[in-house]
N, C-alpha and C positions, 0 to 999 in steps of 0.2 A: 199788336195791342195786347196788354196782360186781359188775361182769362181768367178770372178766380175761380171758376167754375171744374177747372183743370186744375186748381190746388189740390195735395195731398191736404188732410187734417196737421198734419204739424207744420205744414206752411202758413193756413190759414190761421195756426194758433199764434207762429211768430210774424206775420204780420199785424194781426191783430192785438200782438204787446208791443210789437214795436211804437203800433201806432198811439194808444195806451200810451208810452213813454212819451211821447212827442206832447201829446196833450196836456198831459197832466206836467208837465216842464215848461209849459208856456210856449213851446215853439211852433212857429206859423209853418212850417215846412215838415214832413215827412223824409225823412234821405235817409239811403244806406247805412249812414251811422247809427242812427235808431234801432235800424235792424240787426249790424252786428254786434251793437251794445246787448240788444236780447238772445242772439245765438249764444254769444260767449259767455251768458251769464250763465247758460247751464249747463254744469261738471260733466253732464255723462250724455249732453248733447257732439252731435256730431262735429259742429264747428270748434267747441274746446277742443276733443280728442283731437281734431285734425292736426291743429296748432301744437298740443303736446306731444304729440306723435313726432312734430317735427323740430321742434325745439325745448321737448318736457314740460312741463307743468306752471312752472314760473314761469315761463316765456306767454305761455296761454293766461296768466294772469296779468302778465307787463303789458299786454294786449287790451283786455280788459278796462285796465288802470289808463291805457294812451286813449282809450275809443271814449270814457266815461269821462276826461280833463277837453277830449273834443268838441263833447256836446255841451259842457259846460260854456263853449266860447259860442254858440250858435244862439242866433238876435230871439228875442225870448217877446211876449207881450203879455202885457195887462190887464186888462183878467185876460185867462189865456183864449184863445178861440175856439168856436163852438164846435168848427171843425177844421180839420188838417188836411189839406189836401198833401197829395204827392210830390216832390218834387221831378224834373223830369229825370235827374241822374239815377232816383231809383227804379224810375219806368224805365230806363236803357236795362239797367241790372238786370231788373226781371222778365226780362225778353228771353 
């Protein structure tokens, strides 16, 4: 079972925009995409550098651009909900 309690600070800060984006997007689910939508939004976060480390710059933003056309396709609702739960593919992740 996740521990948030066992978060680093910049765990809790990107799960906490992750979750942020979910909501404020309308969507009923929380997932992985959320989250690396917010790793990869920041330049001088570790998950951009990993990515450019292994395929340069552009490839960390082609990344970016493919995770951000993803969440665009993910079932959305109206008004959005008050809360987001998890889905459980991001609780396997963060195991």
């Amino acid at each position: 079972m996740i521990n948030p309690e066992t978060f680093t600070q910049k765990t809790n800060e990107a799960v906490a925009s992750a979750h942020e984006l979910a909501m404020t997007s309308g969507h009923v689910l929380l997932n992985p995409l959320h989250l690396a939508s917010t790793l990869i939004s920041e330049p001088n976060g570790i998950f951009f550098q990993a990515i450019s480390n292994v395929g340069g710059q552009e490839s960390a933003r082609a990344f970016d651009r493919v995770i951000k056309q993803s969440l665009k396709k993910l079932p959305t609702q109206s008004p959005p909900p008050n809360d987001v739960p998890a889905s459980t593919s991001l609780m396997n992740v963060m195991k």
